[in-house]
N, C-alpha and C positions, 0 to 999 in steps of 0.2 A: 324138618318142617319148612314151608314155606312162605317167606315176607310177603308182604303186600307188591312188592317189587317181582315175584316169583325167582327168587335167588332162596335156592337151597341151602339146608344148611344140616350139619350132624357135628360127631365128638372128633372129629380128623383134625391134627393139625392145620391140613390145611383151611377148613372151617374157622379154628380156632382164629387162625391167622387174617382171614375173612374180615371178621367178625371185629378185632382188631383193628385193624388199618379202618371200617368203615365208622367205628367211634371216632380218631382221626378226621375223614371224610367228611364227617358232618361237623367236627367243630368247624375245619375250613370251610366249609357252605353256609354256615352261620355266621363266619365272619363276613364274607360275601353279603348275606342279607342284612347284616349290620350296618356296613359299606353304604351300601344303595338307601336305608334309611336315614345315614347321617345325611350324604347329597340332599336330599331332600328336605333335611332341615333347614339344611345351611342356607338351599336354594330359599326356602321362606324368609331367612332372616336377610338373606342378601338383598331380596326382592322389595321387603320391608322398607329394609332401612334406608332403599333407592327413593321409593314411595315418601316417607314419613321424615325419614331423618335427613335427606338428601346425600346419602353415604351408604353405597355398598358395603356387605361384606368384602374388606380387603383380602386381597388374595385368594378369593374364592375359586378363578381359574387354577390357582396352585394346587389346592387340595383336590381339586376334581383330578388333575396330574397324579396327584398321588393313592387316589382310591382307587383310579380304571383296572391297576392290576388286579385289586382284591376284588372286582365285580368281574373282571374277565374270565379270572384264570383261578381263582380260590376254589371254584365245584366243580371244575371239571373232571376229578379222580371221583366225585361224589359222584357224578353224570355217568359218564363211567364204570362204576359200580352196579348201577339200577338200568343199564342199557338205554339211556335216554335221550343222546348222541344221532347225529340223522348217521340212516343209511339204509342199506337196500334191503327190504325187509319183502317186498316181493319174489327176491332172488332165493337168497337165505333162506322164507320160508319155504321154499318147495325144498330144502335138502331136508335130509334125515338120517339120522343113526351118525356113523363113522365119517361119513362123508360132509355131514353139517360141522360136524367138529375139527374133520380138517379144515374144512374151509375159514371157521373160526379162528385157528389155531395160525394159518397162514395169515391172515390177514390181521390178526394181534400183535403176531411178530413185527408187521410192515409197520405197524406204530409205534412199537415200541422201540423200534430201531429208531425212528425218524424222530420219537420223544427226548432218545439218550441223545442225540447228536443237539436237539435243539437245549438239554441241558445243560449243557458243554457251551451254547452260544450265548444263550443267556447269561448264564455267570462269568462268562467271557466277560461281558456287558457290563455289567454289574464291575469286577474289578476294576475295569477302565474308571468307574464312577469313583470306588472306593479308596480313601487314604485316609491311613491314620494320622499321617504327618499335617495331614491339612485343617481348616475349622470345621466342624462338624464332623469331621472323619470324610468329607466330599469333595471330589476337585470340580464338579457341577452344580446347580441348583436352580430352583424354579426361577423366572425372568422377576416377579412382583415382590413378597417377601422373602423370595431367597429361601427355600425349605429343598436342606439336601434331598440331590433324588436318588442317593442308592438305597434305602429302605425300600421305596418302590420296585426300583430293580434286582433286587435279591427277591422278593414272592414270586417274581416270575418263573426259576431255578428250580425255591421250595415247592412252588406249586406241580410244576411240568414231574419232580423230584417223586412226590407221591402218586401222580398219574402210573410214571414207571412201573412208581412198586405194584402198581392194582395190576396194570399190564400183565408184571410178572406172575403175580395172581392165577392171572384168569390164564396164562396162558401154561401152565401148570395145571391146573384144573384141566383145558382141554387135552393135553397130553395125557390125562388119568384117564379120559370119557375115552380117548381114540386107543388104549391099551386095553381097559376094560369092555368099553362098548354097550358105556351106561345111556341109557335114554335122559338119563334124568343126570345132570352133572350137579355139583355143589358147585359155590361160589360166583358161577357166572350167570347173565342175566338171561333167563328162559323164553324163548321167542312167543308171546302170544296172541293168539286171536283175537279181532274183535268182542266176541262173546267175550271172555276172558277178562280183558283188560276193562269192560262195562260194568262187570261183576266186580273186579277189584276196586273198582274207583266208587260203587254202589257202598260198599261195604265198609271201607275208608270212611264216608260220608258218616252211613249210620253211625257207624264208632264214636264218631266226635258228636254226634246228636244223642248218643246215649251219655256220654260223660257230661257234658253239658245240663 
């Protein structure tokens, strides 16, 4: 069957596995919208208490420090997943059959390379920050109240981490479409049309007008 995303899906491992990793996916995208909701609080109460109490929330540039990773880089494997990432979708769409999935396939790879190597640099990163021997377990931290910043820089790693595995995913998946020579692959995100994508978002709509 297929999502509202048009990513296939059947009883295959590699489905299974899909299916999997994007329960994952969505919790890190919900923490992401979580993220950008607290910012928002905080920004009221900061803003308030400048106004009314003549006192900022303290350290409030700190915490924005420390949420950027989980708004940047927490849905990107979820992005990802649902094809939702720019790219050239005029080129792409004129391929078809074996040939679209090569190209898929080559050009997944080229991320997926560039992702391992940037999770290699990240958690590079990240160590430099992290000690146990030190207070807070950090030999860094933010300039106002001092809140270590390797939590922050570890989601960068986990995050990049899971992008990988989806990588591997899909690019698995196009290896099966380029040996079989399915039109129709599972797991990865299906090119659509205009028409297509109006209809899906139509429908989407009504859904939550009928639950509602």
């Amino acid at each position: 069957m297929a999502g509202s995303a048009s990513v296939l899906e059947d009883g295959s491992t590699l489905s299974r596995l899909d299916r999997l990793l994007f329960k994952l996916e969505t919790i890190l995208a919900l923490l992401s919208g979580i993220a950008v909701f607290s910012l928002m609080i905080l920004a009221v109460i900061s803003v308030g208490g400048r106004n009314f109490l003549q006192q900022p929330l303290p350290g409030y540039v700190d915490w924005i420090e420390q949420a950027m990773p989980l708004i940047a880089f927490m849905g990107v494997a979820y992005t990802q997943r649902l094809g939702g990432h720019i790219r050239m979708d005029l080129v792409v769409g004129n391929l078809r059959g074996r040939v679209l999935w090569m190209a898929e396939f080559i050009t997944t790879s080229f991320i997926l390379l560039l992702m391992v190597l940037m999770v290699w640099g990240s958690f590079a990163h990240f160590q430099r920050s992290f000690d146990f021997n030190a207070p807070l377990w950090s030999r860094d931290s933010s300039f106002d109240i001092n809140l270590p910043l390797w939590p922050a820089k570890l989601l960068v790693p986990v995050a990049f981490g899971v992008l990988c595995l989806r990588l591997s995913l899909q690019i698995w998946a196009y290896a099966r479409a380029i040996l079989t020579g399915s039109l129709t692959p599972i797991a990865v995100p299906l090119i659509e049309d205009a028409a297509t994508q109006a209809a899906n978002e139509a429908a989407t709509v009504s859904g939550f007008e009928e639950r509602s």
